[in-house]
C-alpha positions in Angstrom: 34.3 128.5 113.2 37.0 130.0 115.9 38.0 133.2 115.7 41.7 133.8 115.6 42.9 136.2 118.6 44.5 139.5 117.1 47.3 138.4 119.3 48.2 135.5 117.3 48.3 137.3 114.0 51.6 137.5 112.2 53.7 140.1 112.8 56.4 138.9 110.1 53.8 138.6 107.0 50.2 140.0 106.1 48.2 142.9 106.9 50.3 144.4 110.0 54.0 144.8 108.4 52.3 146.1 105.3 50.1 148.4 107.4 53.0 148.9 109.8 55.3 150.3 106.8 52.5 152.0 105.0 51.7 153.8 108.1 55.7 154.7 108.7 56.1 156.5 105.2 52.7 158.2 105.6 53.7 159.7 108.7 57.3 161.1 107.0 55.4 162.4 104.2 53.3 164.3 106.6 56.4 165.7 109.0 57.9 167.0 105.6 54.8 169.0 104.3 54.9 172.5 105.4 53.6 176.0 104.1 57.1 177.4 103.7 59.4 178.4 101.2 62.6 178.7 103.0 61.3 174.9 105.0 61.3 173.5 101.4 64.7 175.2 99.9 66.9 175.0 103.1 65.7 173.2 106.0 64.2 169.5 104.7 67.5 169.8 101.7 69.7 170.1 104.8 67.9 167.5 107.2 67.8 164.9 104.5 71.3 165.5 103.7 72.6 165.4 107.3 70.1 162.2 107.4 71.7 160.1 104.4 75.5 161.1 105.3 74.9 159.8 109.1 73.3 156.5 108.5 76.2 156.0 105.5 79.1 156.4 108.1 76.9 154.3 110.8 77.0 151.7 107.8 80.7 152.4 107.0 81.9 151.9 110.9 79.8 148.6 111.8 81.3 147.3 108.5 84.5 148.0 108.6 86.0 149.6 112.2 83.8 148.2 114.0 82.5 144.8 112.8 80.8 143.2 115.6 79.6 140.8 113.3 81.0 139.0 110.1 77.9 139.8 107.7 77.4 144.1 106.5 74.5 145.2 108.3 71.3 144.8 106.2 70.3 147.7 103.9 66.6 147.2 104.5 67.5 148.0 108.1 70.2 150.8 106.6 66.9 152.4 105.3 64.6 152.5 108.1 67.5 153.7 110.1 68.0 156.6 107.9 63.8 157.1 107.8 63.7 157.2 111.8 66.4 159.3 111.9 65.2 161.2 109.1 61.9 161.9 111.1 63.2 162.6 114.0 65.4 165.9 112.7 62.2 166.6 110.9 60.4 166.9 113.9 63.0 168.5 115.5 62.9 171.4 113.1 59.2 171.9 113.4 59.3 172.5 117.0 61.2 175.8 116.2 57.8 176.7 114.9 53.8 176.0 115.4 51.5 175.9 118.0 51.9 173.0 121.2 49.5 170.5 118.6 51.3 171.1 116.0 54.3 169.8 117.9 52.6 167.3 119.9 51.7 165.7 116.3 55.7 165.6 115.3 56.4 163.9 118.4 53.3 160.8 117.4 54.7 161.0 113.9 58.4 160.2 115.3 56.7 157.4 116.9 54.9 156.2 113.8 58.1 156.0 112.3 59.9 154.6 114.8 57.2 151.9 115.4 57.6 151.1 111.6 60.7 150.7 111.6 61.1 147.8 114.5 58.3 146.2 112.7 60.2 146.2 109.5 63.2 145.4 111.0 61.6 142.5 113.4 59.6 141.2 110.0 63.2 141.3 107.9 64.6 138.8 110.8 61.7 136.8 112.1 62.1 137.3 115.6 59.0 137.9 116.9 56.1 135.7 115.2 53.3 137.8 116.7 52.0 140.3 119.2 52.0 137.8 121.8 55.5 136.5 121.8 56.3 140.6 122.2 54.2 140.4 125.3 55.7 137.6 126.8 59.0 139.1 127.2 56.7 141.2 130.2 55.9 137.6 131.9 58.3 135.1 133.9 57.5 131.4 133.7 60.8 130.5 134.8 61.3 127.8 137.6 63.8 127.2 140.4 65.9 124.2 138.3 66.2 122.9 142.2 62.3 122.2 142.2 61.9 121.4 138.8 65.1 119.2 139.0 64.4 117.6 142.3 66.1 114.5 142.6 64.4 111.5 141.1 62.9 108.6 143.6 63.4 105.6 140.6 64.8 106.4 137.1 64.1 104.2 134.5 66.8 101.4 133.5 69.3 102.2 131.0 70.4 100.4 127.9 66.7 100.3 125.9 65.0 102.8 123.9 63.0 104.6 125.9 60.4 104.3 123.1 60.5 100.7 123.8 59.6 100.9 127.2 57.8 104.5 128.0 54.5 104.6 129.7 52.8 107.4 129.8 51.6 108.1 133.6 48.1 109.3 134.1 48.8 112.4 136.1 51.6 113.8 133.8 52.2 117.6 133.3 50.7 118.8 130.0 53.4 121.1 129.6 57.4 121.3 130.3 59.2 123.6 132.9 61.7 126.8 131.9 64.6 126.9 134.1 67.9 129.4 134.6 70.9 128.4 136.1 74.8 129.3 136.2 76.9 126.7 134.4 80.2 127.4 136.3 83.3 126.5 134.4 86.5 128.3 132.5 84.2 130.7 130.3 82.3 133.2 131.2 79.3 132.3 130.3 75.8 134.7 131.1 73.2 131.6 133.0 72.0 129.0 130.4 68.5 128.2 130.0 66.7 124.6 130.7 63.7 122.7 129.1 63.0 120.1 131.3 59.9 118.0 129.1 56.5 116.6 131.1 58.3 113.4 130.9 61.0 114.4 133.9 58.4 114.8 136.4 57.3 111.2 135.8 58.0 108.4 138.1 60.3 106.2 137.4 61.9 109.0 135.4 63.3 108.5 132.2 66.3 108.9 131.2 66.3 111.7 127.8 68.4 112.4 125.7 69.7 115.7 125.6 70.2 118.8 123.1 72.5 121.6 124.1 71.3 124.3 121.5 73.3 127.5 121.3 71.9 131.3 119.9 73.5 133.6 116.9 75.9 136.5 117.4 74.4 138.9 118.7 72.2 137.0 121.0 71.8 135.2 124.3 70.2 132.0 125.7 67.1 133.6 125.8 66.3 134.2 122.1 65.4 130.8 121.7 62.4 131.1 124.1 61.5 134.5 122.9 62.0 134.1 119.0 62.4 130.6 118.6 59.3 129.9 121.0 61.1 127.3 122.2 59.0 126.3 125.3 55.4 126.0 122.4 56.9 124.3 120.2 58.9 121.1 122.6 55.4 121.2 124.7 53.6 120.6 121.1 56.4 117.3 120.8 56.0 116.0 124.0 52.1 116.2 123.9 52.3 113.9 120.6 54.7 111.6 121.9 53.3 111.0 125.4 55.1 113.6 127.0 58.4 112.5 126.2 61.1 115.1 124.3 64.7 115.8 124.7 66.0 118.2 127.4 67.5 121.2 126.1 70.3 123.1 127.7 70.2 126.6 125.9 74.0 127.6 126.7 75.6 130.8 126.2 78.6 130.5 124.1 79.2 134.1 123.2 79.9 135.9 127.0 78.1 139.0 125.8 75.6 139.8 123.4 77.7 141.1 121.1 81.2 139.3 121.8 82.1 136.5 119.4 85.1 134.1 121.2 84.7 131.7 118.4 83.8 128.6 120.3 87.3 127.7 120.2 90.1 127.5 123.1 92.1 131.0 122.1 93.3 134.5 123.2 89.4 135.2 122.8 88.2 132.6 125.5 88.4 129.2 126.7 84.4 128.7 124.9 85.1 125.1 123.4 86.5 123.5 126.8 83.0 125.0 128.2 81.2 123.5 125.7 83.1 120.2 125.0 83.2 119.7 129.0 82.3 121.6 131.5 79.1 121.9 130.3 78.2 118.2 129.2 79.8 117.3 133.1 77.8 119.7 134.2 74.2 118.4 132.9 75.0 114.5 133.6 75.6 115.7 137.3 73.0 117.6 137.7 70.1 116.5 135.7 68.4 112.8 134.8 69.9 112.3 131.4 71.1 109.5 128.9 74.9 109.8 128.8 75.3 107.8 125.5 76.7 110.0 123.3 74.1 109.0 120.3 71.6 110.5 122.9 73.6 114.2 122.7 72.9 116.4 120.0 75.1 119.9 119.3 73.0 122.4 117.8 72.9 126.0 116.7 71.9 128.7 114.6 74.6 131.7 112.6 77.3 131.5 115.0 76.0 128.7 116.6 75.8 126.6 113.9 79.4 127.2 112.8 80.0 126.2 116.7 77.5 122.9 115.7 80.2 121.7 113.7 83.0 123.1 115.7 81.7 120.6 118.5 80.8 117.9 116.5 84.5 117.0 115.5 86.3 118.7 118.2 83.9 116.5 120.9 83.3 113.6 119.2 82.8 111.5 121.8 80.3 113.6 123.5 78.2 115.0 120.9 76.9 112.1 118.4 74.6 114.5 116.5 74.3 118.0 115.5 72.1 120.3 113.6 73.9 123.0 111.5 71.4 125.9 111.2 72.8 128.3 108.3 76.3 128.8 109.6 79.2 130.0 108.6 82.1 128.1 106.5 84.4 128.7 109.0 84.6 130.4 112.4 85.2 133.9 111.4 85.6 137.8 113.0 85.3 138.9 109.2 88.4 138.0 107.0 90.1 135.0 107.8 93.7 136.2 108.5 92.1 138.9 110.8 90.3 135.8 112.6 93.9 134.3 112.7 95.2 137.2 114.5 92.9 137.8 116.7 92.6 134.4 118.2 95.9 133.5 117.4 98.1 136.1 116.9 98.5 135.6 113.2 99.6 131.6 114.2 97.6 130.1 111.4 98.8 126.4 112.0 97.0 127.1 115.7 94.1 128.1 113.4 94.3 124.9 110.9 94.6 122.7 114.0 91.2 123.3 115.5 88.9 124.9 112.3 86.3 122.1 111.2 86.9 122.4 107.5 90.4 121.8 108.1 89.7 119.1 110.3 86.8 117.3 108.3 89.6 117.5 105.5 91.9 115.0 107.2 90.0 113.0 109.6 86.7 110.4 108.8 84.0 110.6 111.4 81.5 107.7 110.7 79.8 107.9 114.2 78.7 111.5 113.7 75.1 112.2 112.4 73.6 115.6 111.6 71.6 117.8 109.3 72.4 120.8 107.8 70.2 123.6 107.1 70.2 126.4 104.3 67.7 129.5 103.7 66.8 129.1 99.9 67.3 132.9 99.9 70.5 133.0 101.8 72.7 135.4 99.4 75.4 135.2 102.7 75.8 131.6 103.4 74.1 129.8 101.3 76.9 128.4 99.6 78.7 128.3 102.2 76.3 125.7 104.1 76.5 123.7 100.9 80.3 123.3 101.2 80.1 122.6 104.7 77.8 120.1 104.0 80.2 118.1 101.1 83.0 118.0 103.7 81.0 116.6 106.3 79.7 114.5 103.8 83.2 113.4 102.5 84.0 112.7 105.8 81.4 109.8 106.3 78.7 111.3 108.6 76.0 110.5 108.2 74.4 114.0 107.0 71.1 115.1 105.7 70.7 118.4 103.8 67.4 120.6 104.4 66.7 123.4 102.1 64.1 125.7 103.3 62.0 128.9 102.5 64.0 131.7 103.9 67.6 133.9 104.2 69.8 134.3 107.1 66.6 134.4 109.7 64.1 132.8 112.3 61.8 132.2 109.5 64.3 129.4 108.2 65.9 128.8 112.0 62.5 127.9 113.9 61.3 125.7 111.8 65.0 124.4 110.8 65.2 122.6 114.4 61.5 121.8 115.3 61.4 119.7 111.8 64.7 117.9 112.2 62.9 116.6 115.8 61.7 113.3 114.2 64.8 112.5 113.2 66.7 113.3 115.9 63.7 111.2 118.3 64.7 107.9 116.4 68.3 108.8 116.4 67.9 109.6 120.1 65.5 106.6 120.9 62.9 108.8 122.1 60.6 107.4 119.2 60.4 104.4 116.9 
């Protein structure tokens, strides 16, 4: 029998989140229990006052001044917010008083609290599966994409599935390389991130099909190596298909972690010429790939899913698949006339023009395959994922609708991608 390592327990269900959050109110229960009158009539009335009134005009001013994102901000999160900073006025109160232990203890309580919080908060989104994808963020596997990229000595002939004529060489890599590299072009992009797969150190190299695989809003290239465990779950692919799996190009579509140009060509950016061309050109110059477009898949999670589909009729001709990972109807700031005048100033025929609902509305698109993906427990988009999917649908691609366990999270986006991989290895040729 092997042991598991505590490292690879789950972080987002079991014993540690329910420890984590019994340990957070135990340690607010004990910074509010004092031997005071006036600490129980004025002081803890006043701090959990002050407490509630903050975190409801935090919640107000990302919801409605603010909105940095199109979805409210999550009460669950709401509440632990208001518990952290609950503890820490606590605390801060009980300095005033008691001996240095006393105050040391507040201080480890804050942190209790704090500690519980992040876990609740990490558990409510999926990001981190366990304590070991937290420590990797501390570690650097990245290689130079100039060595891991080298120029290739003999490639593989085009024009058969690679299926059809993949050997597997007996000195092949177990595992794929992590790259970071600038993909210059009219955007502003922050570097993208490249899995290159034990196949492309093989010679003759082959030529693989490619997935350029974009992260939510907020977010950068990075979460899909960090939360998505990207690099684990291709290596686990390639080891059960002789080392063969699709490149992926994690680009940043966004410009900042918290800026949302839409994937579209507006006032906000120039995002879907990067995406449509500059990044595609860039890839078939610099790396060993298949340029048919049934080998290039568009794919995304939140934001990037809604720039999935964006791509998929707005490039037709470069992207022949896409995955859809619970996305939004429509690109959207919030409302859609304050989308319109944002990135249009309030010209909503510039809007119609390039939106994918419009779009899918009035053109067929019989060459396009994809899958969409919903979280069963997805009060935000749910339905909105479903109607995206009848218009693509109506359109004649060639779509396939995945409902799975799950709300607006990793828990539904992780596993949303690494299933779809059989079926986009025999779209893609990679397998039988």
């Amino acid at each position: 029998m092997t042991l598991l390592n505590p490292l690879d327990l789950s972080v987002i269900n079991g014993p540690i989140p329910v420890a984590a959050t019994v340990a957070g109110v135990l340690a607010l229960v004990a910074l509010t229990i004092r031997k005071n009158r006036s600490w129980w009539t004025r002081v803890v009335p006043a701090v959990v006052l002050a407490s509630v009134v903050s975190v409801a005009a935090l919640k107000f001013v990302v919801d409605h001044v603010w909105k940095p994102w199109p979805e409210p901000l999550p009460v669950i999160l709401t509440v632990w917010a208001g518990a952290a900073l609950l503890a820490v006025c606590l605390a801060v109160a009980r300095l005033r008083a008691g001996r240095w232990y006393s105050r040391a203890l507040s201080v480890v309580l804050v942190l209790v609290v704090a500690a519980s919080a992040m876990t609740a908060a990490n558990a409510y989104f999926g990001f981190y599966p366990t304590s070991r994808a937290v420590l990797e963020l501390f570690t650097n596997n990245r290689v130079d994409l100039d060595e891991a990229a080298k120029p290739a000595s003999s490639v593989l002939p085009a024009g058969s599935r690679l299926a059809d004529v993949w050997r597997k060489p007996v000195d092949l890599p177990e595992k794929g390389t992590v790259s970071e590299a600038d993909i210059p072009g009219v955007f502003k992009a922050r570097p993208a991130w490249i899995y290159l797969p034990p196949a492309y150190a093989a010679t003759p190299r082959p030529r693989l099909p490619v997935v350029v695989l974009l992260p939510g809003q907020p977010g950068s290239p990075r979460d899909w190596f960090d939360a998505g465990r990207l690099t684990e779950r291709l290596d686990e692919f390639a080891r059960e298909h002789d080392g063969l799996a699709p490149i992926v190009v994690v680009a940043d579509q966004l410009g900042a972690r918290m800026a949302n140009p839409l994937c579209l060509d507006s006032k906000l950016g120039q995002s879907e010429t990067y995406l449509a061309r500059e990044v595609p050109a860039w890839i078939k110059q610099r790396l060993t790939v298949d340029e048919r477009r049934e080998a290039w898949t568009i794919a995304g999670f939140s934001q990037g899913g809604t720039c999935a589909v964006q791509l998929a009729v707005r490039a037709p001709d470069v992207y022949g698949n896409f995955i859809y990972l619970t996305g939004q109807r429509e690109p959207s700031l919030s409302s859609r006339a304050e989308t319109i005048k944002a990135a249009f100033g309030g010209d909503e025929a510039a809007f119609t023009r390039v939106n994918p609902m419009d779009i899918l509305a009035r053109q067929r698109f019989p060459q396009i395959a994809g899958v969409i993906v919903a979280g069963q427990h997805d009060v935000l988009y749910r339905q909105a994922n479903a109607e995206v999917f009848e218009a693509c649908r109506r359109a004649g691609m060639d779509v396939q609708w995945k409902e799975l366990p799950g709300a607006h999270d990793w828990n539904v986006w992780r596993p949303g991608l690494y299933d779809t991989l059989p079926w986009l290895a025999t779209r893609t040729g990679l397998s039988r």
